[in-house]
N, CA, C and O atoms as CSV, one atom per row, in Angstrom:
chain,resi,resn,atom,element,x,y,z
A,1,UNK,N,N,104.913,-61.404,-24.031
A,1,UNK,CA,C,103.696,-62.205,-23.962
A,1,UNK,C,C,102.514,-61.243,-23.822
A,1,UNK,O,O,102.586,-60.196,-23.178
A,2,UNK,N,N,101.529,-61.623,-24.404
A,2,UNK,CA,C,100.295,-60.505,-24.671
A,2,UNK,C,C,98.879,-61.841,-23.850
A,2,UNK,O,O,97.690,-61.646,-23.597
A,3,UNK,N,N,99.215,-62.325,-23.780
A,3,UNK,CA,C,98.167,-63.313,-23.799
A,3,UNK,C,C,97.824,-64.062,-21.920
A,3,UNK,O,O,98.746,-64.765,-21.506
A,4,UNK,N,N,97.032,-63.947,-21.294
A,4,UNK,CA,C,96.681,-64.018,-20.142
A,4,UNK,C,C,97.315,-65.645,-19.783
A,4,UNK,O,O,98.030,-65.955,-18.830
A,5,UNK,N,N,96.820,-66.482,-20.822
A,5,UNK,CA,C,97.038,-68.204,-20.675
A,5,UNK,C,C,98.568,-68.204,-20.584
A,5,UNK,O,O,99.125,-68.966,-19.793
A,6,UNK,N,N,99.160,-67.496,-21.251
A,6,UNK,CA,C,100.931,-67.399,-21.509
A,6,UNK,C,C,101.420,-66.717,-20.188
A,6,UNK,O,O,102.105,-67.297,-19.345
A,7,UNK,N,N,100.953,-65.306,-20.092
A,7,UNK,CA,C,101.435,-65.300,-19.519
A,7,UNK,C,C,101.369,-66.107,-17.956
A,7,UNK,O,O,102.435,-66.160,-17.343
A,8,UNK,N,N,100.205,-66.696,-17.350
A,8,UNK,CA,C,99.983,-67.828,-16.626
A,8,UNK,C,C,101.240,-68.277,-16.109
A,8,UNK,O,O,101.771,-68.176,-15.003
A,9,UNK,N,N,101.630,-68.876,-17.351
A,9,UNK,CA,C,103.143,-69.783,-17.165
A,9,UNK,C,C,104.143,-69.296,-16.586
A,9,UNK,O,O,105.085,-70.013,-16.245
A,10,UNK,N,N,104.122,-68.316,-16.425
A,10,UNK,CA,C,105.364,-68.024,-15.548
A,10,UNK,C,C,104.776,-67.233,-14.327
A,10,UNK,O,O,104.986,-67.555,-13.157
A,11,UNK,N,N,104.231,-66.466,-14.612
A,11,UNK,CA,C,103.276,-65.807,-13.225
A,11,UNK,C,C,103.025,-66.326,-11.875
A,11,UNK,O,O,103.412,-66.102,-10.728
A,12,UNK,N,N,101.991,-67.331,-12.658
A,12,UNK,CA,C,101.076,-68.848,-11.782
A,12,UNK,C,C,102.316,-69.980,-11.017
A,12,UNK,O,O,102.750,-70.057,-9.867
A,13,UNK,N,N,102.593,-70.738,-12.249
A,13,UNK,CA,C,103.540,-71.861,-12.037
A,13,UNK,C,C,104.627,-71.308,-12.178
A,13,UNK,O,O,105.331,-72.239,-12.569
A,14,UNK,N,N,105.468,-70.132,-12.113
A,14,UNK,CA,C,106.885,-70.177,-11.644
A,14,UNK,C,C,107.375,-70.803,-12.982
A,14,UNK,O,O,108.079,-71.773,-12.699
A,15,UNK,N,N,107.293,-70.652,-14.167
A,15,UNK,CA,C,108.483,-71.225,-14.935
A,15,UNK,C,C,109.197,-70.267,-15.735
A,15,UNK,O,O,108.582,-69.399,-16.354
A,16,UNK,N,N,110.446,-70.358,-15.768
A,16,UNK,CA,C,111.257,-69.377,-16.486
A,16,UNK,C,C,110.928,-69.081,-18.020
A,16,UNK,O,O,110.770,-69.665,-19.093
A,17,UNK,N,N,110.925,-67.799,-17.449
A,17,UNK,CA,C,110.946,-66.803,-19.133
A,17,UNK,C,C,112.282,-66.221,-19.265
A,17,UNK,O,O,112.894,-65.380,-18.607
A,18,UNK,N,N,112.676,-67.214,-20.767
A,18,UNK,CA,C,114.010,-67.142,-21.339
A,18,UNK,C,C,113.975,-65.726,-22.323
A,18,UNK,O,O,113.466,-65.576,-23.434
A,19,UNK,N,N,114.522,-65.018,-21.694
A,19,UNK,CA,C,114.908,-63.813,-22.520
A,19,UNK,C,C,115.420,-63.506,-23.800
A,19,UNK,O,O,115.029,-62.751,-24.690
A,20,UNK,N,N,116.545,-64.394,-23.666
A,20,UNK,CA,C,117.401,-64.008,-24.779
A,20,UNK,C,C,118.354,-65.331,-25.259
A,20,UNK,O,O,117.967,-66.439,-24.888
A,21,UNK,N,N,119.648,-65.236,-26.114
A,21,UNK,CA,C,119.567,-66.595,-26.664
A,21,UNK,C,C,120.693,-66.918,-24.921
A,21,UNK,O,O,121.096,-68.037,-24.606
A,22,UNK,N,N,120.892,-65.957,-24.303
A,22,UNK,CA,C,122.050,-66.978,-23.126
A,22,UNK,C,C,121.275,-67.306,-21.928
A,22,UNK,O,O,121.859,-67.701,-20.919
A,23,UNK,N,N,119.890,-67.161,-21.967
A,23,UNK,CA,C,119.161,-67.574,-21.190
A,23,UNK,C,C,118.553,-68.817,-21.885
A,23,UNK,O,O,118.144,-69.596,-21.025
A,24,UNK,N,N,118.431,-69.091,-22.645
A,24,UNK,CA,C,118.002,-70.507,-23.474
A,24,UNK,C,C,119.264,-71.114,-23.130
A,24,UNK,O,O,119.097,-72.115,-22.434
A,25,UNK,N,N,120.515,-70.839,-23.390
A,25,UNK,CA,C,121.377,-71.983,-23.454
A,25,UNK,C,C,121.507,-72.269,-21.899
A,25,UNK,O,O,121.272,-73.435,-21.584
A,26,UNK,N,N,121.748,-71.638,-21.161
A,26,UNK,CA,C,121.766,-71.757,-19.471
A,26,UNK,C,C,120.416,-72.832,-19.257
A,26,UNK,O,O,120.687,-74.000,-18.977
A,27,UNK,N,N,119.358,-72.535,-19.354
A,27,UNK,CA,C,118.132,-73.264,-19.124
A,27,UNK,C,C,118.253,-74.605,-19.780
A,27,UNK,O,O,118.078,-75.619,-19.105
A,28,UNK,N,N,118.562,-74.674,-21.149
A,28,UNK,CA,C,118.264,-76.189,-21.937
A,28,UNK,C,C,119.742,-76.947,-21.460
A,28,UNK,O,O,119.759,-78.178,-21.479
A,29,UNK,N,N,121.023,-76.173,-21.018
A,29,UNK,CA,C,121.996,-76.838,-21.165
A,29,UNK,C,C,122.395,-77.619,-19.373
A,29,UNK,O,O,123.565,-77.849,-19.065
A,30,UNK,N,N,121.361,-77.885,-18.518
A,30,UNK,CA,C,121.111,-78.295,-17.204
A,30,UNK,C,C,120.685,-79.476,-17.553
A,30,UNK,O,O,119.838,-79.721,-18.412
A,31,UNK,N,N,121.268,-80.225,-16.890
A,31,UNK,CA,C,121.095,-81.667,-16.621
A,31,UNK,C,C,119.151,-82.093,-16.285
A,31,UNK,O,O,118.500,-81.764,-15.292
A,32,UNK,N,N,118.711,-82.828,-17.402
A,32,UNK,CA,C,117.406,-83.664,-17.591
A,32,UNK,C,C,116.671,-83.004,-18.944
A,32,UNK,O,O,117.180,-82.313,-19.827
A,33,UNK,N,N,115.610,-83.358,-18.824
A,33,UNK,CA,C,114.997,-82.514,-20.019
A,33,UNK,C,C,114.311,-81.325,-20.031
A,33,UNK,O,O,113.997,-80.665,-19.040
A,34,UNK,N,N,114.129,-81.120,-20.962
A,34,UNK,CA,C,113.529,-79.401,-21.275
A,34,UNK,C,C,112.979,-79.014,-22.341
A,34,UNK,O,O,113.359,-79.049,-23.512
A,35,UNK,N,N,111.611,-78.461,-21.624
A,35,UNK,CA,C,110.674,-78.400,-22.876
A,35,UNK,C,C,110.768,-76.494,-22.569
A,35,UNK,O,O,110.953,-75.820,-21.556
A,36,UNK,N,N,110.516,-76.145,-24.126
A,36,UNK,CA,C,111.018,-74.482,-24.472
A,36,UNK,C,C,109.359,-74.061,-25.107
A,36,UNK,O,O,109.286,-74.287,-26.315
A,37,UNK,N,N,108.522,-73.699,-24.708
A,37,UNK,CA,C,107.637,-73.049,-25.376
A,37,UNK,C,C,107.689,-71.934,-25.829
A,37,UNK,O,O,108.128,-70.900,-25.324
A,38,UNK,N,N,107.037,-72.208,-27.236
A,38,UNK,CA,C,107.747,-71.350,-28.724
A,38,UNK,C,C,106.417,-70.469,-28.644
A,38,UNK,O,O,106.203,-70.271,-29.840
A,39,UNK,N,N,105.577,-69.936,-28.066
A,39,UNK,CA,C,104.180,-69.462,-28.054
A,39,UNK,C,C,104.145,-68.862,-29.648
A,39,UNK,O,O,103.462,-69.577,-30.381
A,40,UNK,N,N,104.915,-67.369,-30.499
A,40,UNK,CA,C,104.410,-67.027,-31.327
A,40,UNK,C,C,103.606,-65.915,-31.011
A,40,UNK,O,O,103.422,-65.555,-29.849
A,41,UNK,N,N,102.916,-65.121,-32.401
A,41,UNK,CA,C,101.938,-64.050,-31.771
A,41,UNK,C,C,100.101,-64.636,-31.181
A,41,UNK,O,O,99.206,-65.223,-31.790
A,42,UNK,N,N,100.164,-64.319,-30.315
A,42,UNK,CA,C,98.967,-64.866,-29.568
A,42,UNK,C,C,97.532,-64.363,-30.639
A,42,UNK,O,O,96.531,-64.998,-30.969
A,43,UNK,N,N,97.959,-63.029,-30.948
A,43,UNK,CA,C,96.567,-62.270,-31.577
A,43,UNK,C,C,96.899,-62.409,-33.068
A,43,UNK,O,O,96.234,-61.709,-33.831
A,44,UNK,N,N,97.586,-63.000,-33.451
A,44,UNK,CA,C,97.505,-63.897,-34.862
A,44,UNK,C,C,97.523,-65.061,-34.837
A,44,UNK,O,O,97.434,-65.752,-35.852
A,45,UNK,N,N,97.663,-65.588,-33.463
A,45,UNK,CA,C,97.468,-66.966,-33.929
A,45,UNK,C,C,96.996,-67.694,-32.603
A,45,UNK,O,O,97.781,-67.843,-31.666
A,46,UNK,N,N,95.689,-68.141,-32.555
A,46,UNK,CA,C,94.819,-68.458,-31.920
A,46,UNK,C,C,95.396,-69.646,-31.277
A,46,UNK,O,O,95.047,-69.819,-30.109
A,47,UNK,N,N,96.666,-70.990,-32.084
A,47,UNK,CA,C,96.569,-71.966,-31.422
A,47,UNK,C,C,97.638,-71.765,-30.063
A,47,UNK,O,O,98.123,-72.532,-29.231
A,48,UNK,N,N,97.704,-70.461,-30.304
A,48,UNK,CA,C,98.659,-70.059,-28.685
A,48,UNK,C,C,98.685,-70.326,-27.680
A,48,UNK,O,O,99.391,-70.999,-26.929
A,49,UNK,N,N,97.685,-69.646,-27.637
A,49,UNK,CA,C,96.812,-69.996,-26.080
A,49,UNK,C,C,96.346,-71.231,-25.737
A,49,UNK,O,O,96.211,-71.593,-24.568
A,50,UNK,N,N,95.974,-72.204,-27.136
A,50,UNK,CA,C,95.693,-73.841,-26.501
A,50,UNK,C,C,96.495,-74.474,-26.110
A,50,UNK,O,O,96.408,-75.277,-25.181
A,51,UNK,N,N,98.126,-74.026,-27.249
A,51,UNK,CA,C,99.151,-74.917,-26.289
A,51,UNK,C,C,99.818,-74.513,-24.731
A,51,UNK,O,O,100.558,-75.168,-23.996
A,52,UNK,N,N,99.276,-73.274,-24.590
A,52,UNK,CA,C,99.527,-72.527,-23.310
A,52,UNK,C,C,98.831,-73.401,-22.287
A,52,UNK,O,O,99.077,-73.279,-21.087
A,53,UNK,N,N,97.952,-74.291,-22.763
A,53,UNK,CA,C,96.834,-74.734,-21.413
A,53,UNK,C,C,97.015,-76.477,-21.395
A,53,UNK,O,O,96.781,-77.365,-20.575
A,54,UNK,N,N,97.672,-76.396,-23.051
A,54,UNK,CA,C,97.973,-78.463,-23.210
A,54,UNK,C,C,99.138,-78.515,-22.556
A,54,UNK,O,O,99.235,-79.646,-22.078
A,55,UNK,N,N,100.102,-77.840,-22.285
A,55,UNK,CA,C,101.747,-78.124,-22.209
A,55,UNK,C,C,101.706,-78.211,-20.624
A,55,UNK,O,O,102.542,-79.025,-20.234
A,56,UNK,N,N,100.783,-77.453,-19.295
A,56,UNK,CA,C,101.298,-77.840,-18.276
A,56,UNK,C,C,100.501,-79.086,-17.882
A,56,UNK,O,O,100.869,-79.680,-16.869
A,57,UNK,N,N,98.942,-79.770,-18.901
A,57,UNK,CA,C,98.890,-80.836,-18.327
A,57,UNK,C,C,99.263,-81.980,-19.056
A,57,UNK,O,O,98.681,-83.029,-18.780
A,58,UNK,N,N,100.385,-81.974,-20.199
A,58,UNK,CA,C,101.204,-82.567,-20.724
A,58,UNK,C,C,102.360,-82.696,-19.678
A,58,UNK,O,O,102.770,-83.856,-19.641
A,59,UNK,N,N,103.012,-81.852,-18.815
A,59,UNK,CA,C,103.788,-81.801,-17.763
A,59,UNK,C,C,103.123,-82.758,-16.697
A,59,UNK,O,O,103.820,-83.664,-16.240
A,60,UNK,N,N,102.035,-82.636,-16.343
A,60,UNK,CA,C,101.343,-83.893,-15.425
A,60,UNK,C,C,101.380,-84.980,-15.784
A,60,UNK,O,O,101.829,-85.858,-15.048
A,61,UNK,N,N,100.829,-85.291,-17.261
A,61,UNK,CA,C,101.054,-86.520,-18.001
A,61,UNK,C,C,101.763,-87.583,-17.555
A,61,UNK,O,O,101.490,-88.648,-17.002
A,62,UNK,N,N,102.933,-86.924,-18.005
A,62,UNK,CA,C,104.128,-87.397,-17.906
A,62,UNK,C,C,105.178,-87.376,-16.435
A,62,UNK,O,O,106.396,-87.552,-16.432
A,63,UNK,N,N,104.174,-87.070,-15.080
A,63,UNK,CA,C,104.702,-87.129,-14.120
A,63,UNK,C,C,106.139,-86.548,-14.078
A,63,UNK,O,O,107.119,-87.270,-13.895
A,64,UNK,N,N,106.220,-85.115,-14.267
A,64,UNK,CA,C,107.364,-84.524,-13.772
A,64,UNK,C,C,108.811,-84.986,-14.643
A,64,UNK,O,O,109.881,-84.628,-14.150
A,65,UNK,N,N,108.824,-85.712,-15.825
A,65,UNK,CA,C,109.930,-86.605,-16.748
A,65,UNK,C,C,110.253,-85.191,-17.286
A,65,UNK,O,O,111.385,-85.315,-17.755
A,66,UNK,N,N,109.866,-83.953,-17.459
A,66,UNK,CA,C,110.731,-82.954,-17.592
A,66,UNK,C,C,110.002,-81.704,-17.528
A,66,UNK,O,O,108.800,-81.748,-17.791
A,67,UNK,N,N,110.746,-80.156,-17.099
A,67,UNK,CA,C,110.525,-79.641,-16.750
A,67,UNK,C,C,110.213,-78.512,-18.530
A,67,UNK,O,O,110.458,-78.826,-19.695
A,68,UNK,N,N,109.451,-76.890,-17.802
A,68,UNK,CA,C,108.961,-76.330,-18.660
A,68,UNK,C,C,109.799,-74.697,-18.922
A,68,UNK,O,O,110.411,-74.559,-17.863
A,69,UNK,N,N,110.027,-73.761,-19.579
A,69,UNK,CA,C,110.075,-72.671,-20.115
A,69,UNK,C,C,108.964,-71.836,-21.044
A,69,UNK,O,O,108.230,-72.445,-21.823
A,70,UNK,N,N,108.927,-70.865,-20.939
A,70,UNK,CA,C,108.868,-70.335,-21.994
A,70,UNK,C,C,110.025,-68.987,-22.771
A,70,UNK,O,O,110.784,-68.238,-22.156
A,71,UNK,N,N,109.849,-69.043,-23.900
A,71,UNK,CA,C,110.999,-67.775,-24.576
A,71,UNK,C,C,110.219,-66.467,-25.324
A,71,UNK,O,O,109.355,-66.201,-26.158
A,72,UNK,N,N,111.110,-65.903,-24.461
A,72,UNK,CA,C,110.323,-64.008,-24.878
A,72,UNK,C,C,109.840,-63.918,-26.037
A,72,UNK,O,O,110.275,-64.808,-26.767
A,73,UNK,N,N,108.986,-63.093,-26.626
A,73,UNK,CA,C,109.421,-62.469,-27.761
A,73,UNK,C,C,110.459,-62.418,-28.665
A,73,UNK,O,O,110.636,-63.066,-29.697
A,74,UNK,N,N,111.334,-61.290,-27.972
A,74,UNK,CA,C,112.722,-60.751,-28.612
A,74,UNK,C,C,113.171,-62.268,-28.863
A,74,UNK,O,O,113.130,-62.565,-30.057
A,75,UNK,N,N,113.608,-63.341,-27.972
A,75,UNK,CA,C,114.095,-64.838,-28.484
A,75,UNK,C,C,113.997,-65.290,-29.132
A,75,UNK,O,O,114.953,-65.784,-29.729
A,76,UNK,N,N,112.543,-65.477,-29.549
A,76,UNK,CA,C,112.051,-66.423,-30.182
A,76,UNK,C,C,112.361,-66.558,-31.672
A,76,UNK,O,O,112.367,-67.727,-32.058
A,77,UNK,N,N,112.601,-65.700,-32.528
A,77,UNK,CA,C,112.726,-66.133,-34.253
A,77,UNK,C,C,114.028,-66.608,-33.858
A,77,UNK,O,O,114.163,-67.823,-34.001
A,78,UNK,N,N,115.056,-65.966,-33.387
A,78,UNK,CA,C,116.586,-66.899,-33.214
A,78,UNK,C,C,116.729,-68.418,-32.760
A,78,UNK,O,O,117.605,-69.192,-33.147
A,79,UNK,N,N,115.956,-68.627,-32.088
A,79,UNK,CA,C,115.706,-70.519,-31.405
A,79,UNK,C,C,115.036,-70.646,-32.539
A,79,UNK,O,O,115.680,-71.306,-33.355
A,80,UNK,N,N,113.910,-70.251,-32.960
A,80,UNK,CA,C,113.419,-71.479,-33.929
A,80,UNK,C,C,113.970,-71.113,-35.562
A,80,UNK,O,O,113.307,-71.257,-36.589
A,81,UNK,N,N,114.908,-70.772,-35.488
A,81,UNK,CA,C,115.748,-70.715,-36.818
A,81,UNK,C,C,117.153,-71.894,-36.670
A,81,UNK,O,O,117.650,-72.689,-37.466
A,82,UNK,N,N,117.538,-71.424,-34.850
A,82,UNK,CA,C,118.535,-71.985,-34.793
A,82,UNK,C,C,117.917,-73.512,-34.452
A,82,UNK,O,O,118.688,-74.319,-34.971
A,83,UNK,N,N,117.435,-73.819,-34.155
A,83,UNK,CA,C,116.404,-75.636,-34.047
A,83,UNK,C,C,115.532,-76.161,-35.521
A,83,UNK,O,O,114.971,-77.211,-35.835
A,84,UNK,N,N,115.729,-74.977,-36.134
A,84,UNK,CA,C,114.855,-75.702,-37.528
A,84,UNK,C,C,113.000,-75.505,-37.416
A,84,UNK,O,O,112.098,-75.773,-38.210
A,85,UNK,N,N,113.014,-74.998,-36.228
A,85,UNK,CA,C,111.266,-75.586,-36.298
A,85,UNK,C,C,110.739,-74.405,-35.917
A,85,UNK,O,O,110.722,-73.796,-34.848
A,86,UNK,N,N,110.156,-74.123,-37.390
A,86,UNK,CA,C,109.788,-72.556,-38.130
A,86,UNK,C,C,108.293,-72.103,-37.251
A,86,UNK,O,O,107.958,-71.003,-36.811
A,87,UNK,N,N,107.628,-73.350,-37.215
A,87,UNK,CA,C,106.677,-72.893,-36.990
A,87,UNK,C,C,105.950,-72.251,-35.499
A,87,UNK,O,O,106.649,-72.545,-34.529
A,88,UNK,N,N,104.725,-71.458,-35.139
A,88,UNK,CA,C,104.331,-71.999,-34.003
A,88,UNK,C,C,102.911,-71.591,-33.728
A,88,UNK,O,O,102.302,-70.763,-34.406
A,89,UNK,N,N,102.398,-72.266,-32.628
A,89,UNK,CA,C,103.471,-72.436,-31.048
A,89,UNK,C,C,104.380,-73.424,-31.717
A,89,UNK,O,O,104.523,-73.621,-32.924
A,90,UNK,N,N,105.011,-74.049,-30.626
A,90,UNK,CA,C,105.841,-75.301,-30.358
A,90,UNK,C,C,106.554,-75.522,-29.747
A,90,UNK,O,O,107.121,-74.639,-29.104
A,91,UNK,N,N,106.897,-76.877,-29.640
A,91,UNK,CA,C,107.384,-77.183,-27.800
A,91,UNK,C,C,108.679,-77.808,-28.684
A,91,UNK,O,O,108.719,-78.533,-29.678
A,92,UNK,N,N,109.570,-77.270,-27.965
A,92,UNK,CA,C,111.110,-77.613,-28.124
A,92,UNK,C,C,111.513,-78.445,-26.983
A,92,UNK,O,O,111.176,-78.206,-25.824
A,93,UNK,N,N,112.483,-79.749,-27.471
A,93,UNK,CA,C,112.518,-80.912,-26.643
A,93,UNK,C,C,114.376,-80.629,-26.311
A,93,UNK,O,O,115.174,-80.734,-27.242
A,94,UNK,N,N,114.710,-80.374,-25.284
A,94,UNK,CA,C,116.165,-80.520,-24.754
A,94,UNK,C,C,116.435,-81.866,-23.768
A,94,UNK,O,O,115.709,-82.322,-22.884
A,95,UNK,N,N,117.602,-82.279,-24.195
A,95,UNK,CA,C,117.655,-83.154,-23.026
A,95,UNK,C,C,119.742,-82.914,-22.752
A,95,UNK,O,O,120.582,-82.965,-23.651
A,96,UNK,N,N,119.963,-82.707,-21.476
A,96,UNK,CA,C,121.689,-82.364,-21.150
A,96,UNK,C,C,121.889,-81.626,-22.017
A,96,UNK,O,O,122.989,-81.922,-22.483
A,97,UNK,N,N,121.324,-80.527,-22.717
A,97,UNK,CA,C,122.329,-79.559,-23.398
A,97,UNK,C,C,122.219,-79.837,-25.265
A,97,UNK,O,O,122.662,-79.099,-26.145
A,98,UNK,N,N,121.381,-81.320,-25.441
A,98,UNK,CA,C,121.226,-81.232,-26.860
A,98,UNK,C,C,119.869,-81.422,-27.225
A,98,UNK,O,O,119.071,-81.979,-26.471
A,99,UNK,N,N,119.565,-80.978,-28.365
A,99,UNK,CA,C,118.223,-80.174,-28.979
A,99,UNK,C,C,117.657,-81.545,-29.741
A,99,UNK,O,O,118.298,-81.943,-30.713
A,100,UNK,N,N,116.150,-82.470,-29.205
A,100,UNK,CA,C,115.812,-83.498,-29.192
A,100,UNK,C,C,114.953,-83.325,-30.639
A,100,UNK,O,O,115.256,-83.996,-31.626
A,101,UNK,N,N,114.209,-82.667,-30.646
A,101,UNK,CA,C,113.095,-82.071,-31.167
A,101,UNK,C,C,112.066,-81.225,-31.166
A,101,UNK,O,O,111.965,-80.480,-30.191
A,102,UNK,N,N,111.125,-81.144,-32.184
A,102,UNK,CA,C,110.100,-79.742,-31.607
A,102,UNK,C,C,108.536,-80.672,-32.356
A,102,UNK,O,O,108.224,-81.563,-33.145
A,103,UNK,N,N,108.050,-79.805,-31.540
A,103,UNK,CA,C,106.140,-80.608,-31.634
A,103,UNK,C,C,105.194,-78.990,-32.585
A,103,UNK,O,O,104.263,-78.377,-32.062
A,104,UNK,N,N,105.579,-78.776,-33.500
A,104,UNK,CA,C,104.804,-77.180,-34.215
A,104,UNK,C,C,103.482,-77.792,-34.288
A,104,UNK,O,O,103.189,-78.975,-34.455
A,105,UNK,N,N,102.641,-76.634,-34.113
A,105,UNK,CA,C,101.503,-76.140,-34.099
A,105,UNK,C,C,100.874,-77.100,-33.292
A,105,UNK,O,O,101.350,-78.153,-32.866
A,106,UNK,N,N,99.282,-76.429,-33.057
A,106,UNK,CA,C,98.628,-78.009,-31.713
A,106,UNK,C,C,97.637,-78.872,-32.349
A,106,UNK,O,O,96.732,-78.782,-33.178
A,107,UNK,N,N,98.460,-80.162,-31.253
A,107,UNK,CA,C,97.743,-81.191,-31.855
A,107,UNK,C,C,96.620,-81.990,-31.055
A,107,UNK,O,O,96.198,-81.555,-29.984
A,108,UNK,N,N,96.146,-83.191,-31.622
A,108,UNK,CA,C,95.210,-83.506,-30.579
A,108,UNK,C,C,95.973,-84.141,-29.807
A,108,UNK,O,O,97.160,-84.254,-30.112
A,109,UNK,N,N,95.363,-84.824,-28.379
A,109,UNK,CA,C,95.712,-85.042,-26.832
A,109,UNK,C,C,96.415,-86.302,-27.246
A,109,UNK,O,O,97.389,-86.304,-26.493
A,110,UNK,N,N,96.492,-87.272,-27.926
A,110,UNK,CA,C,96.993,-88.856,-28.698
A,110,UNK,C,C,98.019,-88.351,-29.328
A,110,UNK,O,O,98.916,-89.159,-29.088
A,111,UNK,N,N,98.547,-87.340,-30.129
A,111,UNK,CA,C,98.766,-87.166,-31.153
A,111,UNK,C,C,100.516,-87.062,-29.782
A,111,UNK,O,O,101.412,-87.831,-29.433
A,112,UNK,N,N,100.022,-85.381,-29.433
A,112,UNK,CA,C,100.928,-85.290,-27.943
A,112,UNK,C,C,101.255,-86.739,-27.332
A,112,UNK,O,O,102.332,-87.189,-27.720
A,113,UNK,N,N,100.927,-87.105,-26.934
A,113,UNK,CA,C,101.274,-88.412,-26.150
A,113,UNK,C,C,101.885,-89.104,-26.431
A,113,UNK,O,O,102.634,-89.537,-25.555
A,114,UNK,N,N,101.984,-89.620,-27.661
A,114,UNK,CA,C,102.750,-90.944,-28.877
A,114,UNK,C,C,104.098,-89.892,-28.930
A,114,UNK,O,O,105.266,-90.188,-28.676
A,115,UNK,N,N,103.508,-88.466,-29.375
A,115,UNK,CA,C,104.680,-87.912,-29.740
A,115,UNK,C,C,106.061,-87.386,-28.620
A,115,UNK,O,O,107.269,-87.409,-28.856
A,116,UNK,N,N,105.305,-86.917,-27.324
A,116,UNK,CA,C,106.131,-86.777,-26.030
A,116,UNK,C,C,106.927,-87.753,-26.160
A,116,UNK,O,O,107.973,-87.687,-26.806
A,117,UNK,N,N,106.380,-89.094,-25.363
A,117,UNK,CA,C,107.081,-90.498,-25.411
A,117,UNK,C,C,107.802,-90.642,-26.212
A,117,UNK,O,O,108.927,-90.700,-25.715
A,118,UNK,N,N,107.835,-90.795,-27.798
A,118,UNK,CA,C,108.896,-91.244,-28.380
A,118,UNK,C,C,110.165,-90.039,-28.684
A,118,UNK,O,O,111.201,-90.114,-29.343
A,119,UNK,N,N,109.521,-88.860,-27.837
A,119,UNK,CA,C,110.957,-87.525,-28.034
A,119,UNK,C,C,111.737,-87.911,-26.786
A,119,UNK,O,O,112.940,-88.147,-26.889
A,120,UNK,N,N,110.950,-88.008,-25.303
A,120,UNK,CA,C,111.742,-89.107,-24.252
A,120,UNK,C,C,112.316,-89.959,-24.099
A,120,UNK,O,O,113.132,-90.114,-23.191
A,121,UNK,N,N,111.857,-91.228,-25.502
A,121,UNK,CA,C,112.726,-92.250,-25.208
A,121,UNK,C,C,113.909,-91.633,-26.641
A,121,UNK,O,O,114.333,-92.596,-27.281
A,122,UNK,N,N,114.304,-90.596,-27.031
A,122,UNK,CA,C,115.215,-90.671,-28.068
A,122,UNK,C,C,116.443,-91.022,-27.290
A,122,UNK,O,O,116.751,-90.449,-26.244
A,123,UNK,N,N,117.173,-92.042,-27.872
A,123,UNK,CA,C,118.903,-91.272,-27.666
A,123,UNK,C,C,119.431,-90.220,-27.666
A,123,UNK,O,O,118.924,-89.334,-28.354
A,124,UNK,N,N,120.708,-89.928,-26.847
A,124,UNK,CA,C,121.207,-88.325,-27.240
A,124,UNK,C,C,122.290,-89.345,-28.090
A,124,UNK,O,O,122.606,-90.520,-27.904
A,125,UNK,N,N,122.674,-88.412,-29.030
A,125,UNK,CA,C,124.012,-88.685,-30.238
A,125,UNK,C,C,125.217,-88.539,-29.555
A,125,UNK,O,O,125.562,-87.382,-29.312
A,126,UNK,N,N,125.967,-89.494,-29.175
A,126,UNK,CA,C,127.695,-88.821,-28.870
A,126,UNK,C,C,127.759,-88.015,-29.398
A,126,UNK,O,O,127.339,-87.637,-30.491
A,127,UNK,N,N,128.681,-87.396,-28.162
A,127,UNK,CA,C,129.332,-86.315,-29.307
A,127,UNK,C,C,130.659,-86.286,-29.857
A,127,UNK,O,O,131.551,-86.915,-29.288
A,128,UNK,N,N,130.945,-85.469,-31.151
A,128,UNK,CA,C,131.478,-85.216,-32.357
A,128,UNK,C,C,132.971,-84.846,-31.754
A,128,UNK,O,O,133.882,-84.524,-32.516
């Protein structure tokens, strides 16, 4: 993390910085939900730092309905290859261990909201 707002997130509020891919699976695979912030390069890409500052009062929002991460560097192209969602930032949605969805690049404050909610109320899929 290069970026003061990023790094924040774990500094400030205490939330885990997932290293590598067995620190993602340990973190997303704990019982409730889990949001994975995908930050990206901060000094190429400006919307970094906004979702660095929307995602913990998206965490208020939503009164504590799930908790936050972020993933290193070194992590990051492997999660969002292995989740499909190329782009970023972006907030990766876990819930018990399976991969809900992801929210790429930032959006407006409505846009988040409609979209949180209906990644919360998804079903998880039996499993196979």
């Amino acid at each position: 993390m290069s970026h003061p707002l990023i790094d924040r997130l774990t500094a400030e509020l205490g939330w885990p910085l997932l290293a590598d891919a067995a620190d993602v699976a340990t973190y997303t695979e704990q019982e409730g939900v889990h949001v994975v912030f995908v930050p990206g390069d901060p000094a190429r890409n400006l919307e970094s730092a906004d979702v660095a500052v929307i995602l913990p009062e998206l965490k208020q929002a939503f009164q504590g309905r799930f908790d936050c991460a972020v993933v290193s560097d070194a992590a990051e192209t492997a999660l969002r290859e292995s989740v499909g969602v190329l782009k970023t930032p972006s907030l990766l949605f876990w819930r018990d261990g399976r991969f809900l969805a992801g929210i790429p690049k930032v959006r407006d404050w409505d846009d988040y909201m409609r979209r949180v909610a209906e990644i919360l109320a998804m079903p998880i899929a039996a499993p196979v």
